[in-house]
C-alpha positions as CSV (number, residue, x, y, z in Angstrom):
1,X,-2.5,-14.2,8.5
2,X,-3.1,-10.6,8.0
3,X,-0.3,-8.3,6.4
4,X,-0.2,-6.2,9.8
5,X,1.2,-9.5,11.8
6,X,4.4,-9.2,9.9
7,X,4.5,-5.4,8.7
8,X,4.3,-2.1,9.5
9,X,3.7,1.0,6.8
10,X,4.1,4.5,5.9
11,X,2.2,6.4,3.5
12,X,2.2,9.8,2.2
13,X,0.2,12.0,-0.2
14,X,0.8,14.7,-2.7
15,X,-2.0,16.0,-4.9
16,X,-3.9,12.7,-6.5
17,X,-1.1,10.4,-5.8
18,X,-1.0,8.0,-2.8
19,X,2.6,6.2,-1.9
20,X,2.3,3.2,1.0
21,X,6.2,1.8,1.9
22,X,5.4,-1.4,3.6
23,X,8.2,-2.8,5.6
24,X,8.8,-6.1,7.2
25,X,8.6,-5.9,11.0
26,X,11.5,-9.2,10.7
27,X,13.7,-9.7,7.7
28,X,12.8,-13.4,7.7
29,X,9.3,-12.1,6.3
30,X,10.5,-10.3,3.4
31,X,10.4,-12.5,1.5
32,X,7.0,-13.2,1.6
33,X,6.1,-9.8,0.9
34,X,8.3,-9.4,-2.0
35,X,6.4,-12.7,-3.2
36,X,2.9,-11.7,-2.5
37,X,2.5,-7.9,-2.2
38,X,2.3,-8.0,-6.1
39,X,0.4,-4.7,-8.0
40,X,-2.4,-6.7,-8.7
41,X,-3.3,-8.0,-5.6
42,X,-3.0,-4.3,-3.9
43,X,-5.1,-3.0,-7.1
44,X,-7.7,-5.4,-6.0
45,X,-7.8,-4.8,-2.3
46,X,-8.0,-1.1,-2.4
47,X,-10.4,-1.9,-5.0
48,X,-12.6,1.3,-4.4
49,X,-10.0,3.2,-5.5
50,X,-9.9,2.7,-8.7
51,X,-6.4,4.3,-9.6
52,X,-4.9,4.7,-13.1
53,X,-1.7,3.3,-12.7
54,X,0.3,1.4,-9.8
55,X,3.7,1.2,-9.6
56,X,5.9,-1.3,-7.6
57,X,9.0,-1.0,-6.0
58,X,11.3,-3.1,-4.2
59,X,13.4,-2.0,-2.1
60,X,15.6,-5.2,-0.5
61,X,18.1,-3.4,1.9
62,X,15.1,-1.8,4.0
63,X,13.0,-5.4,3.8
64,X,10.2,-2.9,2.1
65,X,8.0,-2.9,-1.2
66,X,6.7,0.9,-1.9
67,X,3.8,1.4,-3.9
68,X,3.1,4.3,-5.7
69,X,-1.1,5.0,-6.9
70,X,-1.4,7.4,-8.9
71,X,-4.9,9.0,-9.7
72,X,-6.0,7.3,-6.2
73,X,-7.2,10.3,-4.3
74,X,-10.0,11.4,-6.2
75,X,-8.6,14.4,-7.0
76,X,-6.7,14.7,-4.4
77,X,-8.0,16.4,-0.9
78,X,-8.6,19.5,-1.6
79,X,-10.7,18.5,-4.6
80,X,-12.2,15.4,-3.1
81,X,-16.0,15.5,-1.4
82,X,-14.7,12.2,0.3
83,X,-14.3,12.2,4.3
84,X,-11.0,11.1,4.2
85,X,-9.2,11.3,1.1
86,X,-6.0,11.4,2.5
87,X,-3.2,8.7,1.1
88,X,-2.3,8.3,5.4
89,X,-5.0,5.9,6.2
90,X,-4.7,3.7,3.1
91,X,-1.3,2.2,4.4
92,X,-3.5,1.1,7.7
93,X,-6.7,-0.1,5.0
94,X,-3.5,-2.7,3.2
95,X,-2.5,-3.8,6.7
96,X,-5.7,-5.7,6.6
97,X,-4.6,-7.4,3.4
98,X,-4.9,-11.4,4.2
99,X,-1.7,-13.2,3.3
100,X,-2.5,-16.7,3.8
101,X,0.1,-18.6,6.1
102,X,4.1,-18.2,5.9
């Protein structure tokens, strides 16, 4: 099962940092992200990236887990050569995260 059967995100940008707020589309599957949408395994699907620092937040009474990446953005997009450096389509590349079965 992919992450985008059972969630939805939002991301924003600002300068070099990239924050991605995935929610549960059903409070039933919470749970599972709060258990498997760790730091680590988000570090190593957006692998590429190679940011400095990821934090992790929790955030029970919305069913979400924000993640903030900080240095992902290759300078951010003004400063970046890359096509899209925006911090918008990274929420849709983590969608694609597998999350074995519920």
């Amino acid at each position: 099962m992919r992450l985008r059967e059972i969630a939805h995100a939002r991301t924003g940008d600002k300068g070099d940092t990239s924050q991605i707020c995935v929610f549960a589309r059903d409070p039933a599957h919470f749970p599972l992200l709060e258990r498997r949408l760790t730091t680590e395994r988000v570090a190593a699907h957006l692998s590429g990236l190679r940011p400095r620092r990821i934090d992790r937040y929790v955030l029970a009474e919305l069913g979400a887990v924000n993640f903030v990446l900080h240095g992902a953005l290759s300078g951010g997009v003004t400063r970046s050569l890359a096509l899209d450096a925006h911090g918008k389509t990274l929420g849709a590349q983590l969608l694609d995260m597998e999350m074995g079965d519920a």
